[in-house]
N, CA, C and O atoms as a Tinker XYZ file with bonds, in Angstrom:
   404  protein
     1  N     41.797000  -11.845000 -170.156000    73     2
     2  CA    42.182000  -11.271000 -171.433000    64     1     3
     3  C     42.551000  -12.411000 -172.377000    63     2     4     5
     4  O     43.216000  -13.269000 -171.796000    81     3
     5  N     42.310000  -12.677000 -173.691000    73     3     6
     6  CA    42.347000  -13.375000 -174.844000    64     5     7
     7  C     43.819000  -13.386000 -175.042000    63     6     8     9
     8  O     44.528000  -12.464000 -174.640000    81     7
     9  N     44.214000  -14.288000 -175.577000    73     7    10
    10  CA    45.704000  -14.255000 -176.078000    64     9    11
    11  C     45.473000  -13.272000 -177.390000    63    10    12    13
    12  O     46.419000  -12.601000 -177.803000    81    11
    13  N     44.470000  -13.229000 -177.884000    73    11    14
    14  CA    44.412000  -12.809000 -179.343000    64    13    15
    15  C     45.047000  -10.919000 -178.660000    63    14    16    17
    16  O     45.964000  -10.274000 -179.170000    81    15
    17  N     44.230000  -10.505000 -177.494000    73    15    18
    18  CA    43.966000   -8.909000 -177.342000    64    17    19
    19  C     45.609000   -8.693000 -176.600000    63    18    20    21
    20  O     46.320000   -7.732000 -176.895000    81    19
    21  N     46.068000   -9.884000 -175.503000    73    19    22
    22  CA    47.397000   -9.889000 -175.191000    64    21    23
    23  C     48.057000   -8.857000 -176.256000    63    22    24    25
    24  O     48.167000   -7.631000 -176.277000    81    23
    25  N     48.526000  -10.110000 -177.305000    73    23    26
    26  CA    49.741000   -9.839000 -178.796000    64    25    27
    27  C     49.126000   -8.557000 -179.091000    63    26    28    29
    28  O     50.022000   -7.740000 -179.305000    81    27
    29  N     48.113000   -8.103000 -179.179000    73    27    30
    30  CA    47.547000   -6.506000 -179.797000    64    29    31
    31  C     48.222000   -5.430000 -178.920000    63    30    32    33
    32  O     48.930000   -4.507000 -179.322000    81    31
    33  N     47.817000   -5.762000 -177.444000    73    31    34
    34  CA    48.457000   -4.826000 -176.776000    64    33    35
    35  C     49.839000   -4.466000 -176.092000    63    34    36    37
    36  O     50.270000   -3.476000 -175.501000    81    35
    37  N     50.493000   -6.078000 -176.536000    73    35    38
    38  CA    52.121000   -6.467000 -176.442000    64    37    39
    39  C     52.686000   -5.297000 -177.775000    63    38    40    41
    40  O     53.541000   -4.414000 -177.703000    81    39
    41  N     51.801000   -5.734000 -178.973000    73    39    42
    42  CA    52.259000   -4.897000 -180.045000    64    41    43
    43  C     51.996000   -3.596000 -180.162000    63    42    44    45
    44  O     52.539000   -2.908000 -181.026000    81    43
    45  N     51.314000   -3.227000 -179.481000    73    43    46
    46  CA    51.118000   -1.854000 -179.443000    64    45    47
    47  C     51.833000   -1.023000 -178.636000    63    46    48    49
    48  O     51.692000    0.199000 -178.697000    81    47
    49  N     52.497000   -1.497000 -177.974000    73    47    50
    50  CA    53.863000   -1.148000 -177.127000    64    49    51
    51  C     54.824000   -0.962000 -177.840000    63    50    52    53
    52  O     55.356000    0.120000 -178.088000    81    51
    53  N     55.220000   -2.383000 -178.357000    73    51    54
    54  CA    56.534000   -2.143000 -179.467000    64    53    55
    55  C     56.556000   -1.627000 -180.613000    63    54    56    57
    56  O     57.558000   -1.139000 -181.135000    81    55
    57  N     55.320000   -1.697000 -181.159000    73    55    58
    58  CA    55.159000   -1.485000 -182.568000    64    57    59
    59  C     56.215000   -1.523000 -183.566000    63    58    60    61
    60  O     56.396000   -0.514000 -184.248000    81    59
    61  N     57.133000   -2.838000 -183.789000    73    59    62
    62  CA    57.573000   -3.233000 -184.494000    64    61    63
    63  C     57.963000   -4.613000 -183.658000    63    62    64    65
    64  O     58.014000   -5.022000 -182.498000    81    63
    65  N     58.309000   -5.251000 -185.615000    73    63    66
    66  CA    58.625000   -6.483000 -185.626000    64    65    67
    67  C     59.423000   -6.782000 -187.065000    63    66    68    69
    68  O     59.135000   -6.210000 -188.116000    81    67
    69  N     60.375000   -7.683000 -186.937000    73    67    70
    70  CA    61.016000   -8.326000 -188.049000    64    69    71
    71  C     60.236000   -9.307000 -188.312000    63    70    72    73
    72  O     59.524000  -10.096000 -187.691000    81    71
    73  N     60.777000   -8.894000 -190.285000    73    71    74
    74  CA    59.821000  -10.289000 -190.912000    64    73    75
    75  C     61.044000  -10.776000 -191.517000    63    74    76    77
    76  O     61.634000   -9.958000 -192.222000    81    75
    77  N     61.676000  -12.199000 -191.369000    73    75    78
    78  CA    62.597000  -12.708000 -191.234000    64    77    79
    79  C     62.070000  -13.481000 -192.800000    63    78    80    81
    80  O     61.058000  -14.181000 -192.846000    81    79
    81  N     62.913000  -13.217000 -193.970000    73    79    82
    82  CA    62.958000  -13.946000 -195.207000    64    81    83
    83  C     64.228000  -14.094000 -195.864000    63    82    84    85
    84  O     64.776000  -13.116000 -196.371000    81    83
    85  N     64.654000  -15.056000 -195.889000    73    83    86
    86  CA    65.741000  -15.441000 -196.159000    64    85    87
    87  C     66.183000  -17.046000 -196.876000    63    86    88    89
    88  O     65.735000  -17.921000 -196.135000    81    87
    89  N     66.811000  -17.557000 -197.902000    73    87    90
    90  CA    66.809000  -18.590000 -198.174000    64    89    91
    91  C     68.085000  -19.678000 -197.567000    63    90    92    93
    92  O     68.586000  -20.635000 -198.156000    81    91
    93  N     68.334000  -19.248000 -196.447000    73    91    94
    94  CA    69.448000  -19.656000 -195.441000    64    93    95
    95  C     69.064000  -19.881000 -194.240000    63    94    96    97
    96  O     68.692000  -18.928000 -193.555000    81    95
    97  N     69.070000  -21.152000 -193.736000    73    95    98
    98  CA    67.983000  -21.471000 -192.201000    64    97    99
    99  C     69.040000  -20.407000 -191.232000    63    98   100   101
   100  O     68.570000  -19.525000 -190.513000    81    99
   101  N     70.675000  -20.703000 -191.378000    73    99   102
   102  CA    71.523000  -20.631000 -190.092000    64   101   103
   103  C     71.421000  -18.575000 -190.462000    63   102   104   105
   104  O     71.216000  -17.882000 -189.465000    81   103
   105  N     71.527000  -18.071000 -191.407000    73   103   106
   106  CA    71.550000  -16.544000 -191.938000    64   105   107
   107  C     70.096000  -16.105000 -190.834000    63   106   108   109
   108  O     70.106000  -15.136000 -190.075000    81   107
   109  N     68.928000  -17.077000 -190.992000    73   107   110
   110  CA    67.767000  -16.383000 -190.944000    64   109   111
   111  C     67.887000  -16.553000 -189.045000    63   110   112   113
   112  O     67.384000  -15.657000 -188.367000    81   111
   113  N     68.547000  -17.695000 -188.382000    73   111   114
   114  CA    68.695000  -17.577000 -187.192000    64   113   115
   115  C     70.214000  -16.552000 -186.593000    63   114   116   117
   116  O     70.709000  -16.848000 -185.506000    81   115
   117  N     70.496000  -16.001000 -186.992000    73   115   118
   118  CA    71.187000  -14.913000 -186.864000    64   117   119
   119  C     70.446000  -13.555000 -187.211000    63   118   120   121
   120  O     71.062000  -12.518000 -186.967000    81   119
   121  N     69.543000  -13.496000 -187.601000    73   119   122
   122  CA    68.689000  -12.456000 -188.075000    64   121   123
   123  C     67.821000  -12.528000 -186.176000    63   122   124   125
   124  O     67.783000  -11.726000 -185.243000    81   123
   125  N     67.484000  -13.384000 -186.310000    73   123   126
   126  CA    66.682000  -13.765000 -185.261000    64   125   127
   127  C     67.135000  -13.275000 -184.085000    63   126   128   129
   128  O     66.409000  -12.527000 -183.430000    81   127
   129  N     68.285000  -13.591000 -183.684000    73   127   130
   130  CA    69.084000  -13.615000 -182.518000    64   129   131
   131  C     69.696000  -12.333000 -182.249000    63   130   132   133
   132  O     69.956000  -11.937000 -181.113000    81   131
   133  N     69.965000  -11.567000 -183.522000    73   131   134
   134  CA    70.417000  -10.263000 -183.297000    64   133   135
   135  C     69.084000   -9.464000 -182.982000    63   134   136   137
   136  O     69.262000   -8.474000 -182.273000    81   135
   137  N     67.533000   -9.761000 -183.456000    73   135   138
   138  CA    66.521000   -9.148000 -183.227000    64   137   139
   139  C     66.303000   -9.216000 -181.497000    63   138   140   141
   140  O     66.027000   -8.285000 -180.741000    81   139
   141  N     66.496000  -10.429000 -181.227000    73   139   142
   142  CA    66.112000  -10.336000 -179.898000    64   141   143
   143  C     67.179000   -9.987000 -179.349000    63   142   144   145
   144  O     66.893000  -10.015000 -178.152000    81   143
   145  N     68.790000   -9.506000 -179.492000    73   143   146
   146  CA    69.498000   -8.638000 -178.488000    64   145   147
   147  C     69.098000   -7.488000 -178.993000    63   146   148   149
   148  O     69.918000   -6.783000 -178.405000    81   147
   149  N     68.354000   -6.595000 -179.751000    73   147   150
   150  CA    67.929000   -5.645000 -180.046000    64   149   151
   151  C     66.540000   -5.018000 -179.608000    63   150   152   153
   152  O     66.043000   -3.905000 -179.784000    81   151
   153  N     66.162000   -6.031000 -179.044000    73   151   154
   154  CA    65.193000   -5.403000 -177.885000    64   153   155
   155  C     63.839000   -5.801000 -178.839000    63   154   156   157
   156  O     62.734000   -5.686000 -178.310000    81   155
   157  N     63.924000   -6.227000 -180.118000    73   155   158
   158  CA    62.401000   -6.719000 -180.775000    64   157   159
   159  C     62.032000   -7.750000 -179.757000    63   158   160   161
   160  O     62.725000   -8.423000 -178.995000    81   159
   161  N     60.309000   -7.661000 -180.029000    73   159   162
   162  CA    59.927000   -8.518000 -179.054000    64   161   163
   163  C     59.203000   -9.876000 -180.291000    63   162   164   165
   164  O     59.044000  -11.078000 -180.078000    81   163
   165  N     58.919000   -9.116000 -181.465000    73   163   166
   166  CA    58.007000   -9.918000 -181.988000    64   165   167
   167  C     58.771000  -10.219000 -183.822000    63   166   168   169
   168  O     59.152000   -9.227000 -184.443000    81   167
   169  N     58.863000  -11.304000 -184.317000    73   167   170
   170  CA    59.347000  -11.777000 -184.985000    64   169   171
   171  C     58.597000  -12.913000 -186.235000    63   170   172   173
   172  O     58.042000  -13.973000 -185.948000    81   171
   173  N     58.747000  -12.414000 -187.475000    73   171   174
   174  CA    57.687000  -13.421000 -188.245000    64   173   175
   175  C     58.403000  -14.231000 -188.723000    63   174   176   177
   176  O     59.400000  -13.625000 -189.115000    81   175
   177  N     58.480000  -15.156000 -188.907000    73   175   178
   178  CA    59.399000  -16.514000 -189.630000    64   177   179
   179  C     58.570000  -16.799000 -191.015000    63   178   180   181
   180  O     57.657000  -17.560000 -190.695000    81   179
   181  N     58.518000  -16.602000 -191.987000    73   179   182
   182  CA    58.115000  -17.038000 -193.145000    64   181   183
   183  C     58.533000  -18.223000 -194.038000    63   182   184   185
   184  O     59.689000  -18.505000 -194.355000    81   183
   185  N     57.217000  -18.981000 -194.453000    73   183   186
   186  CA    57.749000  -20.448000 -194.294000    64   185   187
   187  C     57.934000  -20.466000 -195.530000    63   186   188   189
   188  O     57.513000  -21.505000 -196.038000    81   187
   189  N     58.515000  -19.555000 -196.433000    73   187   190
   190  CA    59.544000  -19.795000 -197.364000    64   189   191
   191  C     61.270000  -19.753000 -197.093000    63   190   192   193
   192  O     62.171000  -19.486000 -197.889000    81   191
   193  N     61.323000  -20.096000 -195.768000    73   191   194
   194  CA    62.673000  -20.191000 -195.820000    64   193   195
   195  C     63.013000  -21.444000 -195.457000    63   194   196   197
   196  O     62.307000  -21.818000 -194.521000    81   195
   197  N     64.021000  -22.476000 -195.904000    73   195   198
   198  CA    63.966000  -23.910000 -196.041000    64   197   199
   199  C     63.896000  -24.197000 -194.588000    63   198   200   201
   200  O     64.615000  -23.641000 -193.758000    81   199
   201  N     63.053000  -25.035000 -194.335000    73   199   202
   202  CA    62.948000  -25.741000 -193.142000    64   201   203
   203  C     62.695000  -24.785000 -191.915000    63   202   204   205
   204  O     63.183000  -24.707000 -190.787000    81   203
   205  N     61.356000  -23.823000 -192.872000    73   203   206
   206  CA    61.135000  -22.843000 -191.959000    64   205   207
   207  C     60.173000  -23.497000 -190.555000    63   206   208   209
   208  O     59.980000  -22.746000 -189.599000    81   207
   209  N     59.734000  -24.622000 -190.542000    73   207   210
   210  CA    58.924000  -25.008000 -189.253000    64   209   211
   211  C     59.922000  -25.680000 -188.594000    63   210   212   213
   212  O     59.743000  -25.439000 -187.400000    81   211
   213  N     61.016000  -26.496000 -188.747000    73   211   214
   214  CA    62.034000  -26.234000 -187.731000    64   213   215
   215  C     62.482000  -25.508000 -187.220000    63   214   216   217
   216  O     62.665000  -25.757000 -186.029000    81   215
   217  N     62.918000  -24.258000 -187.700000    73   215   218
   218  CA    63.548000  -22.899000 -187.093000    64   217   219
   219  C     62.144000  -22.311000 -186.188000    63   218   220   221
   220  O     62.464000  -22.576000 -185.029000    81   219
   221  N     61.171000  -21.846000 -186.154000    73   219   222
   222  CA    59.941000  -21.707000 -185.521000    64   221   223
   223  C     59.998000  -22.522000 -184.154000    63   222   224   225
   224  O     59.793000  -22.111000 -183.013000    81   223
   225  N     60.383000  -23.969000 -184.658000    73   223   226
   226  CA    60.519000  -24.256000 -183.540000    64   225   227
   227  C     61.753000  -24.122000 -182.351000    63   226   228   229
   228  O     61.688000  -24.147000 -181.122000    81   227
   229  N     62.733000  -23.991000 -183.157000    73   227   230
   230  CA    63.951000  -23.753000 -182.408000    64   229   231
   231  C     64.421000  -22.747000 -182.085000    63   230   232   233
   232  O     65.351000  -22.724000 -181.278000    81   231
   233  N     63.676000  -21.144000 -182.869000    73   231   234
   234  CA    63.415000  -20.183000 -182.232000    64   233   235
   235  C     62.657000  -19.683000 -181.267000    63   234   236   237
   236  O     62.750000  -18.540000 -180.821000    81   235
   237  N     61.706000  -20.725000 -180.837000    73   235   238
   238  CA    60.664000  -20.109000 -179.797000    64   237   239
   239  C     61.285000  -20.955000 -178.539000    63   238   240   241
   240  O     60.751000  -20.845000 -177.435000    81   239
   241  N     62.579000  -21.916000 -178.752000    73   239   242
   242  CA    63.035000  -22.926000 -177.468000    64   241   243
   243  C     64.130000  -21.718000 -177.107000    63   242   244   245
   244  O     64.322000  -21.621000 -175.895000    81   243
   245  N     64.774000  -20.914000 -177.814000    73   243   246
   246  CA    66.147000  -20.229000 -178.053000    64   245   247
   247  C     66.017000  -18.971000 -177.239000    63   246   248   249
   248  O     66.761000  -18.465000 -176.400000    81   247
   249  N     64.811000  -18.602000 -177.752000    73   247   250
   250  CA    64.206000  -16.823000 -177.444000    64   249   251
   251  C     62.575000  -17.204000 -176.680000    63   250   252   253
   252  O     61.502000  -16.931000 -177.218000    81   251
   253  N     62.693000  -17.719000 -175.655000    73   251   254
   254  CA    60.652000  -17.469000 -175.176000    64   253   255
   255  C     60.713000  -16.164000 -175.110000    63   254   256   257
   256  O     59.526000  -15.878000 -175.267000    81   255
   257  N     61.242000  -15.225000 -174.992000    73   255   258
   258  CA    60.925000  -13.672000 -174.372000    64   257   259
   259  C     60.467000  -13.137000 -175.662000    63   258   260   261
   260  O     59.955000  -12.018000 -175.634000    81   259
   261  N     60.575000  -13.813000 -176.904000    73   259   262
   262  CA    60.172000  -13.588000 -178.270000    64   261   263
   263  C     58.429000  -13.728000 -179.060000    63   262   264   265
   264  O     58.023000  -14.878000 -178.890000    81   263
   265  N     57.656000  -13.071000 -179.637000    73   263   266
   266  CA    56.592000  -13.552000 -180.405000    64   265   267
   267  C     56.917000  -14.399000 -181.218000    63   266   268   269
   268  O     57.404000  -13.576000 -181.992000    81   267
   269  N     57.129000  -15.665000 -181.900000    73   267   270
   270  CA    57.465000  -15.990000 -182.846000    64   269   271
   271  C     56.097000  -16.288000 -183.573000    63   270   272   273
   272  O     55.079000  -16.799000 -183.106000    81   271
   273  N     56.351000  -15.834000 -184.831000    73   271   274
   274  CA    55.082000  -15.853000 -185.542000    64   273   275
   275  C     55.357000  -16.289000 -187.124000    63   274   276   277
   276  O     56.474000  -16.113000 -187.610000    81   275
   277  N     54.083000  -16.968000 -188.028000    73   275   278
   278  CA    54.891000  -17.700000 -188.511000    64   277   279
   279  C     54.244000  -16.801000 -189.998000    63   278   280   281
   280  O     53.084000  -16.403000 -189.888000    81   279
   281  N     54.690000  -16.618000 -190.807000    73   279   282
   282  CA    54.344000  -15.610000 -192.355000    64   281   283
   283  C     54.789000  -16.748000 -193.934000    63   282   284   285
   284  O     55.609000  -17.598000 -194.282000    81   283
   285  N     53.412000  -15.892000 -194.521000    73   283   286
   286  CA    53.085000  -16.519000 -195.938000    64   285   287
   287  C     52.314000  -18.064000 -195.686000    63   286   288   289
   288  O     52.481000  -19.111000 -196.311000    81   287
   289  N     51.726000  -17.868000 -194.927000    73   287   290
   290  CA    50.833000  -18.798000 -194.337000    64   289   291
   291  C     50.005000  -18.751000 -195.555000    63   290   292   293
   292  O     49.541000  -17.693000 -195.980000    81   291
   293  N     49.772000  -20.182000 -196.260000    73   291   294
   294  CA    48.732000  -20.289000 -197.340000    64   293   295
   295  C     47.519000  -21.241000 -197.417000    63   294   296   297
   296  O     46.828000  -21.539000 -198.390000    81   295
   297  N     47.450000  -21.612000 -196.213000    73   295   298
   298  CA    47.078000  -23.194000 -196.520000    64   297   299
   299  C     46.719000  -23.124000 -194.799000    63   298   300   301
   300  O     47.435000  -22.493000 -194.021000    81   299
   301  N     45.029000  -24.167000 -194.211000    73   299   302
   302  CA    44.890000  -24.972000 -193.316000    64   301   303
   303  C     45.626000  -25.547000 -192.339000    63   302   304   305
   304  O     45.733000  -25.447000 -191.117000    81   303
   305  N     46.339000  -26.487000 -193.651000    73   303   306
   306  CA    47.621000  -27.017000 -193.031000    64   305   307
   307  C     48.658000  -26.557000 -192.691000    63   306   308   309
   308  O     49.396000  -27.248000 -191.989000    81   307
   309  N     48.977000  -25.480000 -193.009000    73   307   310
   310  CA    50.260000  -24.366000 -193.089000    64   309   311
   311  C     49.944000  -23.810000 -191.516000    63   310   312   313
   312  O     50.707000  -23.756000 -190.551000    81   311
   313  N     48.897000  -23.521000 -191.605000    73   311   314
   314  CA    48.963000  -22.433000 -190.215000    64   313   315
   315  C     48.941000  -23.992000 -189.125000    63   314   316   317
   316  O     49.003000  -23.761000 -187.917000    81   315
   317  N     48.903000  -24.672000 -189.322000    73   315   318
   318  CA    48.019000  -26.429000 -187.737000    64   317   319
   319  C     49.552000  -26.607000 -187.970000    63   318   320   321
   320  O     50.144000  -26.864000 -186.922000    81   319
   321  N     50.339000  -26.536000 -189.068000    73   319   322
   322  CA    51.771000  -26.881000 -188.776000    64   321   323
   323  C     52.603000  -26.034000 -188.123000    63   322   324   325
   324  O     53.398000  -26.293000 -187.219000    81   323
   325  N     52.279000  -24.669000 -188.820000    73   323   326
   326  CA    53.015000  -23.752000 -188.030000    64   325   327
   327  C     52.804000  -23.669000 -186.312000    63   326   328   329
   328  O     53.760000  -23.601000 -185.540000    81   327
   329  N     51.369000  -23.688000 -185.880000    73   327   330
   330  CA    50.910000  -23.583000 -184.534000    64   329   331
   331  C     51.505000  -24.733000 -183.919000    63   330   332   333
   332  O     51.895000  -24.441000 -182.788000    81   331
   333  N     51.750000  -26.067000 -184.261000    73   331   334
   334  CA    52.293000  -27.080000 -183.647000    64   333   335
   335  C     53.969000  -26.550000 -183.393000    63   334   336   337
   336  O     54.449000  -26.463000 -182.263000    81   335
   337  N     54.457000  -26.341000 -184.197000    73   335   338
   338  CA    55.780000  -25.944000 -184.323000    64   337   339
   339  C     56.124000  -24.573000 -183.247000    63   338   340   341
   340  O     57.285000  -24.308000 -182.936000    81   339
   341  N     55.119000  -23.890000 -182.821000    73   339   342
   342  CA    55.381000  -23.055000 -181.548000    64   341   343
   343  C     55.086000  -21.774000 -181.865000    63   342   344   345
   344  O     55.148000  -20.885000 -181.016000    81   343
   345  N     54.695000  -21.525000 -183.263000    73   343   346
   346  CA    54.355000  -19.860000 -183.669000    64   345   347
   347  C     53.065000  -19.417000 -182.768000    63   346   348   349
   348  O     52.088000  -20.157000 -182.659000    81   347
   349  N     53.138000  -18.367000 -182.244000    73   347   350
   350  CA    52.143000  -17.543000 -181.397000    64   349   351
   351  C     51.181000  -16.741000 -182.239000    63   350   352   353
   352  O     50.118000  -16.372000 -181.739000    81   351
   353  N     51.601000  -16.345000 -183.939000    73   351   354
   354  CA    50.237000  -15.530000 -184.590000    64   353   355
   355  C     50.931000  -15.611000 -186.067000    63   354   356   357
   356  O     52.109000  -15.607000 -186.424000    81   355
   357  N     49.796000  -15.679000 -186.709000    73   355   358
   358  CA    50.173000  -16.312000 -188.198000    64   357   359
   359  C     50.047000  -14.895000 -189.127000    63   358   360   361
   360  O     49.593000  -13.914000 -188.538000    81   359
   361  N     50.305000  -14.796000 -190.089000    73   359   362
   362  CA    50.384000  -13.975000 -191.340000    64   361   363
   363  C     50.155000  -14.348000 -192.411000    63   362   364   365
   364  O     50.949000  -15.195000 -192.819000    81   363
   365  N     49.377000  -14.067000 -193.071000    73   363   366
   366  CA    49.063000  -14.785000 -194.575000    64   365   367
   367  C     48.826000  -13.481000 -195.621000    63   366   368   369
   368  O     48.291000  -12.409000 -195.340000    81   367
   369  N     49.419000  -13.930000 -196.981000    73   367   370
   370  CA    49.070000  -12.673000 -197.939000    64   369   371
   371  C     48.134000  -12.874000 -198.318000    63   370   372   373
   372  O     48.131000  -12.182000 -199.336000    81   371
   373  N     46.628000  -13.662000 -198.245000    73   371   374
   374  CA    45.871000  -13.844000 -199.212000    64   373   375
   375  C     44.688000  -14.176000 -197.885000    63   374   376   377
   376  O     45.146000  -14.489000 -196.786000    81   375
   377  N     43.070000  -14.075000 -198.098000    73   375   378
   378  CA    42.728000  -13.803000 -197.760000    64   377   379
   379  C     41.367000  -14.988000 -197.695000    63   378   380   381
   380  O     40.475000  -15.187000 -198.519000    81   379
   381  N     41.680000  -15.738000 -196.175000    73   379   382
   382  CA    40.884000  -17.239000 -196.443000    64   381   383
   383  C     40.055000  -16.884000 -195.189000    63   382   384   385
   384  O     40.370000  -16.476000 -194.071000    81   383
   385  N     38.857000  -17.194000 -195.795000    73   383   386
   386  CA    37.946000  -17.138000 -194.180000    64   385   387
   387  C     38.294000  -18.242000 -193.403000    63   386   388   389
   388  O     38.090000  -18.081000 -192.200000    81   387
   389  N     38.871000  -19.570000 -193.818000    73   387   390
   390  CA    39.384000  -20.472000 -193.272000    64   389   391
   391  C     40.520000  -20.545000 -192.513000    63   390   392   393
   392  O     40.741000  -21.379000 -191.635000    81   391
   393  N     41.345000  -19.521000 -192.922000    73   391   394
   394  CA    42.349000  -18.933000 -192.061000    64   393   395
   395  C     42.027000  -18.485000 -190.792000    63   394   396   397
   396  O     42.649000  -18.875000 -189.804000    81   395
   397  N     40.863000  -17.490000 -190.719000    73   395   398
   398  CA    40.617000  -16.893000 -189.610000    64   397   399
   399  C     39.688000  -17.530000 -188.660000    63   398   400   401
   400  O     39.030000  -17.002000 -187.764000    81   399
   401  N     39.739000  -18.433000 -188.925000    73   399   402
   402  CA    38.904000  -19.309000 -187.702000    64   401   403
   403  C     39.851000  -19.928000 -187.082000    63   402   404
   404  O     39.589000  -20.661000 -186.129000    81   403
């Protein structure tokens, strides 16, 4: 099985997830942390929140039992940074065939 069909059918179990936006790194990891004692499994980090590819990363060392996934993905580089940083599935508002490869 694909990691891609995994997260589909992980999510189709839970069918929900927090999308974590916030302009406060330590606010948005308390968001985080209460999601995962709340039984969410899957979590978007949006990299408008300052020093959102640190937290990505220090949320996926904090919570593995977590999706961390990374949102407002705009850019090539956005998603190769986010994926380095430990996010498991990206989100973007806009619509790049370059994205999806």
């Amino acid at each position: 099985m694909s990691n891609i069909q995994k997260h589909f059918d992980e999510f189709s179990q839970s069918r929900i997830s927090v999308i974590v936006r916030t302009n406060d790194y330590d606010h948005a990891l308390k968001i985080i942390e209460g999601s995962a004692k709340g039984g969410i499994k899957f979590v978007e980090i949006t990299l408008t929140i300052p020093n959102a590819l640190q937290l990505i990363k220090e949320a996926t060392t904090k919570f593995p039992e977590l999706a961390i996934g990374a949102g407002t993905v705009m850019s090539i580089d956005d998603a190769k940074k986010s994926l380095e940083a430990g996010a498991t599935y990206l989100v973007s508002p806009i619509c790049d065939l370059e994205l999806l490869k």
